[in-house]
C-alpha positions as CSV (number, residue, x, y, z in Angstrom):
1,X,142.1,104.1,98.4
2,X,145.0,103.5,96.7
3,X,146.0,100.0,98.7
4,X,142.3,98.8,98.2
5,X,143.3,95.7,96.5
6,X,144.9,94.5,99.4
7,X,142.8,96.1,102.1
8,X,139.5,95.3,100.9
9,X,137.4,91.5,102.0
10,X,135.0,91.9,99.1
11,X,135.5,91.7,95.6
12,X,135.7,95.3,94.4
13,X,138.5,97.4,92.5
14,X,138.7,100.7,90.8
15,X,136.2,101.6,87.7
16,X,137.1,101.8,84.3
17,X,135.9,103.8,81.4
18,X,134.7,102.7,78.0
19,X,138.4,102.7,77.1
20,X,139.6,100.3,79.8
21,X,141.3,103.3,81.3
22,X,141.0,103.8,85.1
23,X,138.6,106.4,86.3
24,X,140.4,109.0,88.8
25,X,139.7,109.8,92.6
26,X,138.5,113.5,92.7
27,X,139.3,116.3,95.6
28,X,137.4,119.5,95.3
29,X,137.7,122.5,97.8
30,X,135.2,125.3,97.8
31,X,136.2,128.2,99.5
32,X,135.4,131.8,100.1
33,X,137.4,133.8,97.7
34,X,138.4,136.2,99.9
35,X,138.4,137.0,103.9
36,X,140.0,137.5,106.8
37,X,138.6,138.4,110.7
38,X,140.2,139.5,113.9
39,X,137.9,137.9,116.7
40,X,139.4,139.8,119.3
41,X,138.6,143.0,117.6
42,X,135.0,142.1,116.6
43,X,135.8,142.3,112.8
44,X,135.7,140.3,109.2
45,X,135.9,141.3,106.1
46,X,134.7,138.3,103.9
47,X,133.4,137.6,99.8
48,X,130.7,135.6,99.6
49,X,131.9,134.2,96.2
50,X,132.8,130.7,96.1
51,X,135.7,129.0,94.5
52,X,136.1,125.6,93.5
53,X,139.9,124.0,93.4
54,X,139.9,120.7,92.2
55,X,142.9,117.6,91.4
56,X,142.4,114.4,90.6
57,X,144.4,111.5,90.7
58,X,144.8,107.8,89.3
59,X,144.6,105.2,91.7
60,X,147.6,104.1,90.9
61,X,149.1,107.5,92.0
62,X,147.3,108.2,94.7
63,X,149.3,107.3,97.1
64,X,151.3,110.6,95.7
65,X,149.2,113.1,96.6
66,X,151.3,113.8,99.8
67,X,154.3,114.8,97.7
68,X,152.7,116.2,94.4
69,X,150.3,118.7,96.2
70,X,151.5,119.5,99.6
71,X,149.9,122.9,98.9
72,X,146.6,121.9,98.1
73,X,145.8,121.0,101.5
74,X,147.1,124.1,103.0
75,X,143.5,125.1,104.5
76,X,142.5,128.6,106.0
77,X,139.4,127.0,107.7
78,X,137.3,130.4,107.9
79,X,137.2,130.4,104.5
80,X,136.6,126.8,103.8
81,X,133.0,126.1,103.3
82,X,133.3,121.9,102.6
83,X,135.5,119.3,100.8
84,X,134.3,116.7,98.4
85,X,136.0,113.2,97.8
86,X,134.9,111.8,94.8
87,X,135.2,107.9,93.3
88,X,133.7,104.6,91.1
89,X,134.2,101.4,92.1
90,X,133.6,98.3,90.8
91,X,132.2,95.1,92.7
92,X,130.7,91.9,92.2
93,X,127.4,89.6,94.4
94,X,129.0,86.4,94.7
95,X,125.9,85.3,97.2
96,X,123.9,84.7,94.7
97,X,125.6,82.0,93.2
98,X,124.4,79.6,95.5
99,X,121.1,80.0,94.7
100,X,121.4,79.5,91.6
101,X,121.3,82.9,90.2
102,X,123.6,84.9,88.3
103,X,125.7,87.1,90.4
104,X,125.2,90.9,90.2
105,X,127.8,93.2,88.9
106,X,127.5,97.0,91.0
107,X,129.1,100.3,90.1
108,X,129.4,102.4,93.3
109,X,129.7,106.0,93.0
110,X,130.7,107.2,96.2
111,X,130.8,110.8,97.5
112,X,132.6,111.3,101.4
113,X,131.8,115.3,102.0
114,X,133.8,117.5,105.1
115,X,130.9,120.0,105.5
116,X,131.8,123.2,107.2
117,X,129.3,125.8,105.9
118,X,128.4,126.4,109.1
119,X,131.8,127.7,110.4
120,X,131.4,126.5,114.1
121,X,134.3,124.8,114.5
122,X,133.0,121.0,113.7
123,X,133.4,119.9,110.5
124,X,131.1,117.5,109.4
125,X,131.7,114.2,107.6
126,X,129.3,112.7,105.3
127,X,129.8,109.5,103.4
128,X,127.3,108.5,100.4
129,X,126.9,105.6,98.0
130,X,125.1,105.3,95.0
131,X,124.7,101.9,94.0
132,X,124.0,100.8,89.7
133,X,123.4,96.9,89.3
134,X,123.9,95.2,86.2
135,X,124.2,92.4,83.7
136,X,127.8,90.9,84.2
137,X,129.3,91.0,80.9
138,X,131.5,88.1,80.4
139,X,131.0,84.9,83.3
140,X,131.1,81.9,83.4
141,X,130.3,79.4,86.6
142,X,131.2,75.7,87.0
143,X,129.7,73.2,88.5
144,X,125.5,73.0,89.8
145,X,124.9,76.4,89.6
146,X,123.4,77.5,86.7
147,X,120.9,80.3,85.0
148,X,116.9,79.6,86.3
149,X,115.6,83.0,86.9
150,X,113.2,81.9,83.9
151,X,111.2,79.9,86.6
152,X,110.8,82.7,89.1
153,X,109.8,85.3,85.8
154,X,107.4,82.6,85.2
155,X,105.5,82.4,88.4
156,X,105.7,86.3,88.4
157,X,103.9,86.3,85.1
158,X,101.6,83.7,86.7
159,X,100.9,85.9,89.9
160,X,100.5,88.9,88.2
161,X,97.6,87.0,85.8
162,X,95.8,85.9,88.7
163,X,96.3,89.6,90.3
164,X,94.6,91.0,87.3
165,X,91.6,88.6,86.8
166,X,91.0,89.7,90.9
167,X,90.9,93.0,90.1
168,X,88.4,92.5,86.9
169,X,86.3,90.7,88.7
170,X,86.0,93.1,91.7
171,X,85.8,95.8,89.4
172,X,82.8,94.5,87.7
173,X,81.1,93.6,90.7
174,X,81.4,97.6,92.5
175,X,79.7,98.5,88.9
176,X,77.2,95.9,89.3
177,X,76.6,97.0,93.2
178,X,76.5,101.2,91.9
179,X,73.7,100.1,89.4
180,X,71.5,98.5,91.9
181,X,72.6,100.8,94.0
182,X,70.8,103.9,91.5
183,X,68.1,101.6,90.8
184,X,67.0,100.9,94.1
185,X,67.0,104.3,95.2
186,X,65.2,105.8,92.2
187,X,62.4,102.4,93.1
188,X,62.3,103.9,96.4
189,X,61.8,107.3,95.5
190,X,59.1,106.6,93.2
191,X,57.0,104.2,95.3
192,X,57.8,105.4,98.8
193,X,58.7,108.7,98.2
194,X,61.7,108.1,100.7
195,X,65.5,108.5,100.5
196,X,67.9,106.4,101.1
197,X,70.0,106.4,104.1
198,X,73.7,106.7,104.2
199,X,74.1,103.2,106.1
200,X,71.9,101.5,103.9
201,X,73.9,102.6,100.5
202,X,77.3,101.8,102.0
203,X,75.6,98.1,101.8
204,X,75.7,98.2,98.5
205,X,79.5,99.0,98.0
206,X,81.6,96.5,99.6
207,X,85.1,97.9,101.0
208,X,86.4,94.1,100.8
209,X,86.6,94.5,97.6
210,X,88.0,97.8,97.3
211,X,90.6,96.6,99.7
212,X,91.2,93.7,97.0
213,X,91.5,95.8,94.0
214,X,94.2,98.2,95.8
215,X,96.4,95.1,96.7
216,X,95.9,93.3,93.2
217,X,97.4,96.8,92.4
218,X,100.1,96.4,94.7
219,X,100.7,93.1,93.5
220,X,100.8,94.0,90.2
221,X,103.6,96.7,90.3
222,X,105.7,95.5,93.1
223,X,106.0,92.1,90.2
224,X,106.6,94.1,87.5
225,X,109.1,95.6,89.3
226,X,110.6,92.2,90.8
227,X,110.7,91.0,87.1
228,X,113.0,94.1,85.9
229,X,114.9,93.7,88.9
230,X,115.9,90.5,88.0
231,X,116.7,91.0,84.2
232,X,118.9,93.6,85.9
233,X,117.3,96.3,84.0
234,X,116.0,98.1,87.4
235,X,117.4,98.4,91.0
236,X,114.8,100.1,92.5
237,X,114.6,97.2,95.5
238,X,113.0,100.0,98.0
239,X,110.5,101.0,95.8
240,X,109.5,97.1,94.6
241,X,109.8,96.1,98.4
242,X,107.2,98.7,99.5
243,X,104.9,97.9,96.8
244,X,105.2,93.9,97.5
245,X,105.0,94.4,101.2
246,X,102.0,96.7,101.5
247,X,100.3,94.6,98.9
248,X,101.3,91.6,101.6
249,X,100.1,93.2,104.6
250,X,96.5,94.1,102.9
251,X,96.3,90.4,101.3
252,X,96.2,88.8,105.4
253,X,93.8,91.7,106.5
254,X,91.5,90.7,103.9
255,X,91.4,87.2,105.3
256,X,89.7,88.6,108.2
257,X,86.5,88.7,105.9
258,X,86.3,84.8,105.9
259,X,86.5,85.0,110.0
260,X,83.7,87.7,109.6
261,X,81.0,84.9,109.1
262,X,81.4,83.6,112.7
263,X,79.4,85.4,115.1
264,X,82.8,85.4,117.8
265,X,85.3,85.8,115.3
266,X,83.5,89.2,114.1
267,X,83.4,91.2,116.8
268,X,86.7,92.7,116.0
269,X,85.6,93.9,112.4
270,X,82.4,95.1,113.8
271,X,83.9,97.1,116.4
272,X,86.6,98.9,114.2
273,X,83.7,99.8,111.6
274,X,81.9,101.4,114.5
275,X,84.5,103.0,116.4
276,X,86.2,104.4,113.3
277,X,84.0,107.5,112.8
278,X,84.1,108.7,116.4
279,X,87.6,107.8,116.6
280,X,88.6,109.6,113.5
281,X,86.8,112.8,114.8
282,X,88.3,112.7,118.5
283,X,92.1,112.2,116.6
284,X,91.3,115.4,114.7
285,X,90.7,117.4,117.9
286,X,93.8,115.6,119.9
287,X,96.0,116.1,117.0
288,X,95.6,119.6,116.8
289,X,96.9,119.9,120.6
290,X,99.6,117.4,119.6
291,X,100.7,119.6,117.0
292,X,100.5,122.4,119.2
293,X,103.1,120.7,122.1
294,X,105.0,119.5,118.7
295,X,106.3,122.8,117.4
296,X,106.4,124.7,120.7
297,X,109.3,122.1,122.0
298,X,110.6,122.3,118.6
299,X,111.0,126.1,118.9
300,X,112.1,126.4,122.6
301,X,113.8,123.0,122.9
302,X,115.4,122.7,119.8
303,X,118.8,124.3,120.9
304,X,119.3,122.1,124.2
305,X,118.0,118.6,123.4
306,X,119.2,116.0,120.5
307,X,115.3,114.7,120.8
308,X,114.2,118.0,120.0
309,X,116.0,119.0,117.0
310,X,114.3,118.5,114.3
311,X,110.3,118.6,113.9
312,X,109.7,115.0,113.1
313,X,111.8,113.8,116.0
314,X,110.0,116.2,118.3
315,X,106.9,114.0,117.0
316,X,108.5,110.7,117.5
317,X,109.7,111.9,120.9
318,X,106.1,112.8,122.1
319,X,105.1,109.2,120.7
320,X,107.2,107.8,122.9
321,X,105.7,109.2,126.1
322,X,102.3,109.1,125.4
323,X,103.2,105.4,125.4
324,X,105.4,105.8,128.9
325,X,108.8,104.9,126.8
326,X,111.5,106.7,127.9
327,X,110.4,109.0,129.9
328,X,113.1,109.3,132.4
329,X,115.8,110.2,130.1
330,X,113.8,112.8,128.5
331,X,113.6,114.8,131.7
332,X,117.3,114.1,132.3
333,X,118.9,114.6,129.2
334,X,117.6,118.3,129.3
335,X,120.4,120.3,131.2
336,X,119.4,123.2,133.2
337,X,122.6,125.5,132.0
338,X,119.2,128.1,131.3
339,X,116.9,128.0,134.1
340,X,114.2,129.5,132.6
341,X,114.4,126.9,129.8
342,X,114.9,124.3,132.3
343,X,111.8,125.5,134.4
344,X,109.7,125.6,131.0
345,X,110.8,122.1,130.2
346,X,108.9,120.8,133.3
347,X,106.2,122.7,132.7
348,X,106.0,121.4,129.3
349,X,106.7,117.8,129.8
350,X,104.5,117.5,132.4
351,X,101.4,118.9,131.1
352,X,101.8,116.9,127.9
353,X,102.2,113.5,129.8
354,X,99.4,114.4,132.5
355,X,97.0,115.5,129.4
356,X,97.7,112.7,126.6
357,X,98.0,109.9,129.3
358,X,95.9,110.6,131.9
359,X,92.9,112.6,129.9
360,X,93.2,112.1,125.5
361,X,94.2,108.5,125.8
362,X,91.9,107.1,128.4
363,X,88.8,108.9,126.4
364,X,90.2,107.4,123.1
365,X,90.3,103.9,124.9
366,X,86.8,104.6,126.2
367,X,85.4,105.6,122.9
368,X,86.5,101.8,121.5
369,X,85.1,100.2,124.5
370,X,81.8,101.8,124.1
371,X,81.7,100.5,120.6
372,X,82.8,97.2,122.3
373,X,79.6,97.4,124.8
374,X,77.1,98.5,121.7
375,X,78.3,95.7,120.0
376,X,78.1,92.9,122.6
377,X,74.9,94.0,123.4
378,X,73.6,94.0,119.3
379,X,74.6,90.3,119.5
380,X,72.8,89.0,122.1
381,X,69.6,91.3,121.5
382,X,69.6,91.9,118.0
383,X,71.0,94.2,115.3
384,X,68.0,96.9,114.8
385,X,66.6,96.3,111.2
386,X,67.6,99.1,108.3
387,X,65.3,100.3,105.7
388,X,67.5,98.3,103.4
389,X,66.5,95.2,105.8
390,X,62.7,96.0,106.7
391,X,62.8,96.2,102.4
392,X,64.2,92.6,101.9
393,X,61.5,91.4,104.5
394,X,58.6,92.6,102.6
395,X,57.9,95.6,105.0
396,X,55.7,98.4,103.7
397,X,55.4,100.8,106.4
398,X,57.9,103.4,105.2
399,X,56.0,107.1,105.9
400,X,55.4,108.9,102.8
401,X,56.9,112.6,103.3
402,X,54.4,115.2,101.5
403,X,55.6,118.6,100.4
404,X,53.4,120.7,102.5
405,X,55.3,123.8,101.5
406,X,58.5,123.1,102.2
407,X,61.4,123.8,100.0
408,X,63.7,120.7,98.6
409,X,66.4,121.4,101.0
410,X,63.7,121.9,103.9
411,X,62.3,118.1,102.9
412,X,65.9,116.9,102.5
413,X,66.9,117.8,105.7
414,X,63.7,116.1,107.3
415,X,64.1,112.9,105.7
416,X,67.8,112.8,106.8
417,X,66.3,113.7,110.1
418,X,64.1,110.9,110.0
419,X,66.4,108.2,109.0
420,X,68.8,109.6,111.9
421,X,65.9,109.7,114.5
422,X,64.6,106.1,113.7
423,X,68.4,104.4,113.7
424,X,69.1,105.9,116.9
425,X,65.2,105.2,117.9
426,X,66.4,101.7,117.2
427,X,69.7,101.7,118.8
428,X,68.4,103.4,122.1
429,X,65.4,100.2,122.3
430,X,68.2,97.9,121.7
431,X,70.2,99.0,124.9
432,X,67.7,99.0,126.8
């Protein structure tokens, strides 16, 4: 720290205050304020009351510290429960001026921690660094490179204009859709006295453009956000990245909907939309069982192996057999110091991989293919006609249900029954 000016590659020195004096590099101990123990005699005698000791020192001193405060590092290590480093620096971009752009000034706040709460005899070491960007206040750059971030703000302002006419328009046209959608049903009711169907409402609402609106959304925010980052008022570039990237990502799924008007090119979309429910409902099931094997080798396994330490990388581990990855090192990795552990290891490895690969992910392969095989077989016989459809076509043979004592649950329940009955009345004449 105190030879950074020579040691470092980058441009960076030591932060200054409002004053132009140098802020100092802080050391703070915390310790217990009193103990002692006798390991071989099975005693301790400890206060759980921390105390915080604390010196700073000027960068220009701190290569002092040695002589000044030899006895500030004199460390009884059963007591010691961490020591925190703390510094500002000061650093410029210069990447930046090649394209153009201003470079970025950065103040780093950076924290390195020696952790040793936990008293086992290895002290941790964390470093962390907390990054401010900003405005630099006096520069001045020769030559071609020269201030145009007013062009990129511009097309910002431009995409974000476009984003929100989008998202008006789709809007308006889900309201339009819900107001045909209560007018047809109420025409139905009235002159047919018949529901509805599920299938044939969701016609009326069209998740395109619910897809659109969410990444006009996206779009939206993750500019905004681009815009402030680069009048260096925000440096949120996680945040803005997620937004612009998910926004990205549903943008080119939405172009499937153009492919969707060939007949070969929508066989994808039309098997995801009928897979989905059955799919969704067998994942349910599986996942309880995978949550299951997820905190049991969490609990037993957590203590003798790294990829079962933590819950979420219990998760990722599982993953990564159920896919066949790795499997080999995850048997090996375990050693058999405990042989009941060890035994219970195999046991539990191997009925996980038998039962996800061999038995939950075959049926969830065979639950798409089906879908697949419905669908093939829709295209080259037919789709079977919904009330919706048999309506457009001028059809007039829709049963009228009469009350014959039933209750209004009673005759809701049969016309949802009916609907049911004839789609799969349809879809069983289709396959065969």
């Amino acid at each position: 720290y105190s030879q950074l000016g020579r040691l470092s590659v980058g441009p960076i020195s030591y932060a200054k205050d409002e004053n132009g004096k140098f802020l100092p590099l802080t050391i703070c101990k915390a310790y217990y304020k009193r103990g002692s123990r006798e390991p071989s005699d099975e005693a301790y005698d400890i206060d759980a009351h921390l105390e915080t000791v604390c010196m700073s020192h000027d960068p220009r001193t701190a290569n002092m510290w040695k002589t000044q405060n030899a006895s500030f590092f004199d460390l009884d290590f059963y007591r010691l429960v961490d020591i925190k480093i703390t510094f500002q620096l000061k650093g410029i971009n210069l990447q930046t001026v090649r394209h153009r752009e201003l470079p970025d000034c950065y103040l780093f706040h950076v924290t390195i921690t020696f952790d040793n709460q936990c008293h086992s005899g290895k002290v941790k070491l964390f470093l962390d660094i907390d990054a401010e960007s900003s405005a630099c206040k006096d520069w001045k750059i020769s030559g071609t490179a020269q201030k145009n971030t007013h062009y990129l703000l511009m097309f910002d302002g431009f995409v974000i204009l476009v984003c929100i006419t989008s998202a008006v328009l789709c809007t308006r046209s889900i309201i339009l859709a819900v107001r045909l959608l209560q007018r047809f049903s109420q025409f139905f009711q009235e002159n047919f006295n018949h529901k509805v169907c599920a299938e044939d409402q969701s016609e009326f609402l069209n998740g395109w453009y619910v897809l659109v609106i969410v990444s006009d959304l996206l779009a939206i925010i993750g500019s905004i956000l681009k815009m402030e980052i680069q009048a260096k008022s925000l440096t949120s570039y996680d945040v803005c990245s997620i937004f612009l990237g998910t926004s990205t990502l549903l943008v080119w799924v939405g172009v499937i909907r153009y492919l969707g008007y060939f007949q070969k090119y929508n066989v994808l979309i039309l098997t995801m939309k009928a897979a989905f429910p059955k799919v969704l409902r067998f994942c349910c099931c599986a996942g309880m069982i995978y949550l299951g094997y997820t905190f049991c080798g969490w609990i037993v396994l957590g203590p003798y192996h790294e990829k079962f330490e933590g819950l979420s990388r219990v998760a990722e581990c599982l993953f990564s057999l159920l896919n066949g990855d790795d499997m080999f090192t995850t048997f090996a990795q375990l050693k058999d110091k405990n042989t009941l552990v060890w035994l219970f290891s195999r046991a539990y490895l191997y009925s996980f991989i038998s039962l996800f690969i061999y038995m939950v992910l075959s049926l969830f392969i065979a639950l798409i293919t089906d879908s697949y095989e419905t669908i093939k077989n829709y295209q080259s016989d037919g789709f079977p006609l919904t009330d919706l459809q048999k309506f457009l076509l001028g059809h007039k043979d829709f049963p009228v249900l009469e009350e014959n004592g039933q209750t209004e649950v009673e005759l809701s329940n049969s016309v949802r029954r009916y609907c049911c009955c004839q789609r799969y009345d349809s879809d069983a004449k289709a396959l065969a």
